[in-house]
C-alpha positions in Angstrom: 111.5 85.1 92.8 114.3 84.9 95.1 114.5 84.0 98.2 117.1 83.9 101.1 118.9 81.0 102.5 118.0 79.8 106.0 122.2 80.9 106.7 120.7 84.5 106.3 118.7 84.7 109.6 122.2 85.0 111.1 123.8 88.9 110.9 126.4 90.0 109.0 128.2 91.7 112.0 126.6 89.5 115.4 126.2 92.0 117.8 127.7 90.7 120.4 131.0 89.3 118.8 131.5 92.6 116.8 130.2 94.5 120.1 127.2 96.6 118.4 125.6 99.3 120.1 122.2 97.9 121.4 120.5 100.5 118.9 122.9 99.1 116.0 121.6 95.6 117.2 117.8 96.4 116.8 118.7 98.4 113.5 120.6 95.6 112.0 117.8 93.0 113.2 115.3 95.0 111.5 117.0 95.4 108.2 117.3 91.8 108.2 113.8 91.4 108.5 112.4 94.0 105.7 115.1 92.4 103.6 113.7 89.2 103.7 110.1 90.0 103.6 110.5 92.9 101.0 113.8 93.1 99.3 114.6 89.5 98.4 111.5 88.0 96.8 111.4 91.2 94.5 115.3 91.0 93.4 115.5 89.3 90.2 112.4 91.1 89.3 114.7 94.8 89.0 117.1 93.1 88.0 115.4 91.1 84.8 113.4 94.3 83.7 116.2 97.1 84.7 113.4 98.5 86.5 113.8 101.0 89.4 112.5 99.0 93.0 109.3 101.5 92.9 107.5 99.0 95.3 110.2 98.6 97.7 110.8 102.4 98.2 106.9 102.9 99.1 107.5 100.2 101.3 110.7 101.9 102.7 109.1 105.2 103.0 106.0 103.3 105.5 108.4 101.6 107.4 110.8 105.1 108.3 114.1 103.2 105.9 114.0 107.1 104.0 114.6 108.8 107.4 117.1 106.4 108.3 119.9 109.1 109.5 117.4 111.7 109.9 117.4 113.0 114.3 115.1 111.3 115.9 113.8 115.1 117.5 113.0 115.3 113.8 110.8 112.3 113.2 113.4 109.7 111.8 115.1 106.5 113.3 118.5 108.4 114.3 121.2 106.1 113.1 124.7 106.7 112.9 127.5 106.5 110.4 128.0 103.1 110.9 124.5 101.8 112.5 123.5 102.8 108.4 126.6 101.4 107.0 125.6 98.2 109.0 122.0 98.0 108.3 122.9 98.9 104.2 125.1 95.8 104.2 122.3 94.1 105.3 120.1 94.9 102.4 122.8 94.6 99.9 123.3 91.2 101.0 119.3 90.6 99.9 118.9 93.3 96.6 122.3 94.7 95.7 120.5 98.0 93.4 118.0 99.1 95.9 120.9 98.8 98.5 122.9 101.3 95.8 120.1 103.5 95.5 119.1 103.9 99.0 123.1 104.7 100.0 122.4 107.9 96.9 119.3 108.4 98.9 120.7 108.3 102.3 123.4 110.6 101.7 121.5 113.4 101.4 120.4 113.2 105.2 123.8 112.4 106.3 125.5 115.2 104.3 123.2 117.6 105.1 122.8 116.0 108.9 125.7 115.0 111.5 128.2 115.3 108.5 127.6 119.6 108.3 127.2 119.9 111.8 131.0 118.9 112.5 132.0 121.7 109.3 133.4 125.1 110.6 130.7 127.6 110.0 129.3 130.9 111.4 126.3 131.0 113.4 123.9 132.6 111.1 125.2 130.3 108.1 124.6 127.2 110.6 121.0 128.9 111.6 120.1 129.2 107.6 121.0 125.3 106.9 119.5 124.0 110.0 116.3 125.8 108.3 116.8 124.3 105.0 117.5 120.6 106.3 114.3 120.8 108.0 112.5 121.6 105.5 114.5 118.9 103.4 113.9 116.0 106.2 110.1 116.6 107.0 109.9 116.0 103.4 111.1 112.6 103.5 109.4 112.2 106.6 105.9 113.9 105.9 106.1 112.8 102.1 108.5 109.8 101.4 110.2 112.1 99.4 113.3 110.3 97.7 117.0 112.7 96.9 119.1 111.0 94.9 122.6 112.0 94.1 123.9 112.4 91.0 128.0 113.1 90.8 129.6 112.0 87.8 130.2 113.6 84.6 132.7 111.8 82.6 135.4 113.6 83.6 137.4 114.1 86.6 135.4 115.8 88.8 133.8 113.3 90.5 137.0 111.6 91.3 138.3 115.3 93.2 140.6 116.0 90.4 138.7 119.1 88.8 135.6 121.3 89.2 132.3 120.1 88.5 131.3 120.8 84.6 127.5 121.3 85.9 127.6 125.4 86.2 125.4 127.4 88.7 125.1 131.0 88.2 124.2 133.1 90.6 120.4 135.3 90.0 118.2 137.8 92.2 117.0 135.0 94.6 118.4 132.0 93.9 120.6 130.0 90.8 120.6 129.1 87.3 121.7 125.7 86.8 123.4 124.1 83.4 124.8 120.9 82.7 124.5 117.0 83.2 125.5 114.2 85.4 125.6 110.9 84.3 125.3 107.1 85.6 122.5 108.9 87.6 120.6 106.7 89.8 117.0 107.2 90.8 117.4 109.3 87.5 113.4 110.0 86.5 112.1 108.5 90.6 113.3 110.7 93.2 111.5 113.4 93.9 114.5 115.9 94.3 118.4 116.0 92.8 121.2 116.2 95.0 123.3 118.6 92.4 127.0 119.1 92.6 127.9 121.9 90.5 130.6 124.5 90.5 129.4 128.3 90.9 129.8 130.0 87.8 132.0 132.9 89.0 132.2 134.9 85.7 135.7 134.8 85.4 136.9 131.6 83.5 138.4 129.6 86.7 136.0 127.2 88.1 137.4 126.1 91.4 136.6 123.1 93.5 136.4 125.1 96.3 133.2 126.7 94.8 131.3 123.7 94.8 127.6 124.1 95.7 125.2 121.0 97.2 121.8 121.9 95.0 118.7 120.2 96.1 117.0 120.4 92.5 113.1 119.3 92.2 112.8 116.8 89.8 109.9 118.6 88.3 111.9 121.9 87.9 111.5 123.6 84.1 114.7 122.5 82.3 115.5 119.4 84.0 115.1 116.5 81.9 116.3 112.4 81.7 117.2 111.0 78.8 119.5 107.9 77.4 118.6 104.1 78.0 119.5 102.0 80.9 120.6 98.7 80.2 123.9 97.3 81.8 126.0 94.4 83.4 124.4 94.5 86.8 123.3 97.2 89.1 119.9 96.8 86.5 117.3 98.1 89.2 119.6 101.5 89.8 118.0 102.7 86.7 121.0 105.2 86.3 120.3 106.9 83.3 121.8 110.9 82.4 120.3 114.0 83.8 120.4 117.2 82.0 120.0 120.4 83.3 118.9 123.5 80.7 118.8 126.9 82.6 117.0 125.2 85.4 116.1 128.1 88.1 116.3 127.2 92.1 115.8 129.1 95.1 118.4 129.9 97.8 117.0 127.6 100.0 117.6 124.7 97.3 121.3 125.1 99.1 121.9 121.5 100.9 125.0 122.5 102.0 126.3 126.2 103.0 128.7 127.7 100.5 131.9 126.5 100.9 130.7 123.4 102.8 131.1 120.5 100.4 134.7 121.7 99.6 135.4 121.5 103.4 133.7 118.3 103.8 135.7 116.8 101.2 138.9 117.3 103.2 137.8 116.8 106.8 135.4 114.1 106.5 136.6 111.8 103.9 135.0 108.6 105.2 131.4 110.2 103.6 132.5 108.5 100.2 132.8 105.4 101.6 128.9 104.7 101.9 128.7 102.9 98.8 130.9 100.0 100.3 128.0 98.4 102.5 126.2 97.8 99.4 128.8 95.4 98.5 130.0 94.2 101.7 125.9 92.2 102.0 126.9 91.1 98.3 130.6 89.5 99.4 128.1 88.2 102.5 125.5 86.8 99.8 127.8 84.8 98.0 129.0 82.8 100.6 125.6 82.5 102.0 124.8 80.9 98.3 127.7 79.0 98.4 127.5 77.6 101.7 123.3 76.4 101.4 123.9 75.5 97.7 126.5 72.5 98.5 124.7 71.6 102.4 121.3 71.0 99.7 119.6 74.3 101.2 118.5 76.6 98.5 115.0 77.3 98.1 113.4 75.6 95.0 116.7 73.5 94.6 116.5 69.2 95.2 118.0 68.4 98.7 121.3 67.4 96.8 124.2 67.9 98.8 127.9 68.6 97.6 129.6 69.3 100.7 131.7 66.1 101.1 134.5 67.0 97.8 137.6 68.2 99.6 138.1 70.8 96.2 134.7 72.3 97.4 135.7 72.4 101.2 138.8 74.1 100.4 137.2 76.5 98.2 134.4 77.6 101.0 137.5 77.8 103.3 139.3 80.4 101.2 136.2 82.0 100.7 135.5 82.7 104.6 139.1 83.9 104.9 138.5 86.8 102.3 135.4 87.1 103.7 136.1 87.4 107.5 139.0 89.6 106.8 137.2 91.7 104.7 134.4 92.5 107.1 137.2 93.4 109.9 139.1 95.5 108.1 135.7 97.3 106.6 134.1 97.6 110.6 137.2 99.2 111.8 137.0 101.5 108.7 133.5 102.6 109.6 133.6 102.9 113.1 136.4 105.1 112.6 134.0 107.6 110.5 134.2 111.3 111.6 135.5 114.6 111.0 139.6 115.2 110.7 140.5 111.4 110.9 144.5 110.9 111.2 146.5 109.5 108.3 146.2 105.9 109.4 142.7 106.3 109.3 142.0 107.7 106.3 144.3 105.1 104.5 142.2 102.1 106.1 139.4 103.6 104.9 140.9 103.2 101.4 142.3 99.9 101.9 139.1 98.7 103.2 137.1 100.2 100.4 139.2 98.5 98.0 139.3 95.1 99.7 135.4 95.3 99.7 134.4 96.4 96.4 137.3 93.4 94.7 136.7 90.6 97.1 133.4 90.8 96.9 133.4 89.7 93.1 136.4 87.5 94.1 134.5 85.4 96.5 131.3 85.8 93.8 133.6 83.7 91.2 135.0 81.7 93.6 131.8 80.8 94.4 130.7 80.7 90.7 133.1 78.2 89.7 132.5 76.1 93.2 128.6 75.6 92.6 129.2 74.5 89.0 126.6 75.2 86.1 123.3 74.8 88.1 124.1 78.2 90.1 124.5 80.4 87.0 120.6 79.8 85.9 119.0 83.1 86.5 115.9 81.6 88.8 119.1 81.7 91.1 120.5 85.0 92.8 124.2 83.9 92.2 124.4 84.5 88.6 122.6 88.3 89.8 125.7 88.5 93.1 128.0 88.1 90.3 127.3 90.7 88.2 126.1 93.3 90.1 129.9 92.8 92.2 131.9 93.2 89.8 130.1 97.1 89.3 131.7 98.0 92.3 135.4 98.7 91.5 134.1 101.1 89.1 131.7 103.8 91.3 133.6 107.0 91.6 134.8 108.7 93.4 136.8 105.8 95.3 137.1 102.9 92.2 139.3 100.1 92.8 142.3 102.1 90.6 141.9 105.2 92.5 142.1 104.0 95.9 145.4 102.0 95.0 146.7 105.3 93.5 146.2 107.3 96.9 147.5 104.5 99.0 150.6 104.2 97.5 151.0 108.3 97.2 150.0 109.0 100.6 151.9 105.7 102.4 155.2 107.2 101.1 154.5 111.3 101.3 153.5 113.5 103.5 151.4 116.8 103.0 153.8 119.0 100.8 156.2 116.5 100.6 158.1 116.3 97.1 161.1 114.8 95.2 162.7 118.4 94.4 
């Protein structure tokens, strides 16, 4: 059983140094509580059995965490893009996979929320999905109902480069759907799949901008889960492969209008940078570890203190550097969330992605090789920080390669700029 350091009662982001919103304040301070009397004691427990956190969504769901970005008109606690993103970091900092799996969860409200609302759309398309969403959030709010979000493949789709494999055809009332994401979280525990999949057109060309936002029952005919789930870190994610046989939905299974998701992908960029916050609390909970480990604080640990070796004061100092210039660049990055950012903005975002998802295992090893042997014992949530960090240069569609790639393109071109 874990539990947190006393160092944790402080916030990430203190509201009044970072200037919070007094709502962002009350959100972050309650995150900070449910993650210390929820998430942290049940940590290693997902993370030992590669179990999915069933107990802490029930809790989530009883506490209004599922309906976090939901309006409150609409029954759910009305955060923001970046009152979530600080609240998430908050969890992550206490149980990195149900932080993960909440962010897949999560985005299904804000896609299908504030993030549609700023898309160009007709008024009788906007009327249709304002009908669907409802229906979608007073399930989450009625029903605890859990979406998750499958996206990749294998190929290069989820990284923008290509359509989606996953086909849907277009029927008398609704779709038929074919194909199969993989590295699937919540795959076989939410109650609904949020499906990217390209509509199957008929004539050989799958386009990205055909992309369709399918809100697929788990207990649909033809959808099945299958594989085993055993990795690195990231255990309690339970991410295993979803396939999809001639799976029939509705036409109000549509999450997004036609056409939307290709449009959001341009204009509002910043919505794949959600699963940064996740790792931001983990670059936070290895200092945390690092700090109470050599003061003689950690729970279940003797009062041995190791503070007084210049090589470890050095090393805490280098990690609060990456740490404290990390979180700036990553609050500027989220605060700056919206639709039709400028250049600068969208480049930050990349930057800031990147610096998260590396430097938090960075200052995980730093603090790895700074607490010695003792801190690497499983009983202890170091050895779990410093797995489940190093998973985060890999999550499409923003890895650690990719966002280095569109830096350096975009820092030295301009749209339809070439060397001809």
């Amino acid at each position: 059983m874990d539990a947190l350091p006393a160092v944790v009662a402080a916030p990430i982001f203190d509201p009044a140094s970072w200037r919070l919103k007094p709502e962002e304040a009350e959100l972050t301070a309650r995150a900070r509580d449910f993650s210390a009397r929820v998430l942290a004691p049940r940590a290693a427990r997902w993370d030992r059995e590669a179990s999915f956190p069933e107990e802490n969504y029930r809790d989530m769901a009883r506490e209004g965490w599922l309906a976090i970005c939901i309006p409150r008109e609409e029954g759910g606690m009305g955060a923001g893009f970046r009152g979530y993103a600080l609240a998430a970091a908050e969890f992550g900092r206490a149980c990195g996979a149900t932080a993960l799996t909440w962010n897949m969860h999560v985005c299904s409200t804000l896609w299908t929320g504030p993030l549609t609302d700023d898309l160009a759309m007709d008024e009788d398309a906007r009327a249709a999905h304002r009908a669907r969403r409802g229906a979608q959030f007073a399930a989450i709010v009625r029903d605890g109902a859990i979406y998750s979000q499958p996206f990749s493949e294998g190929g290069a789709a989820a990284a923008g480069a290509a359509a989606f494999g996953t086909l849907a055809r277009r029927v008398p009332g609704g779709f038929v759907v074919n194909g199969k994401k993989i590295f699937a979280s919540l795959s076989g525990h939410a109650d609904h799949y949020g499906v990217l999949a390209t509509e199957d057109r008929g004539d050989g060309k799958p386009s990205r901008r055909d992309t369709l936002y399918l809100g697929i029952p788990a207990t649909a005919p033809g959808v099945s889960v299958v594989g085993e789930w055993d990795p690195l870190g990231m255990r309690g994610t339970v991410s295993r492969t979803l396939l999809f046989k001639d799976v029939f939905v509705p036409e109000s299974a549509l999450l997004m209008p036609e056409g939307a998701y290709a449009q959001a992908a341009i204009r509002w960029p910043h919505m794949f940078l959600t699963l940064s916050p996740t790792y931001m609390g983990l670059a936070q909970a290895a200092y945390d570890f690092c700090v109470a480990y050599l003061r003689g604080e950690v729970p279940g640990m003797p009062p041995v203190k190791r503070r007084m070796y210049p090589t470890k004061q050095i090393a805490v100092a280098q990690m609060r550097v990456m740490l404290e210039g990390t979180k700036a660049l990553w609050f500027q990055a989220v605060s700056e969330a919206g639709p039709d950012p400028a250049k600068e903005s969208v480049l930050r975002a990349w930057a800031a992605q990147h610096a998260v998802i590396e430097n938090a295992h960075a200052i995980a090893s730093l603090a790895v090789r700074t607490c010695g042997g003792q801190a690497m014992l499983k009983s202890l949530p170091l050895e779990r920080i410093f797995r489940d960090s190093r998973c985060g240069s890999l999550m499409l569609p923003w890895t650690a390669e990719l966002c280095l790639d569109r830096i350096g393109r975009d820092a030295l071109y301009e749209r339809g700029e070439t060397d001809d």
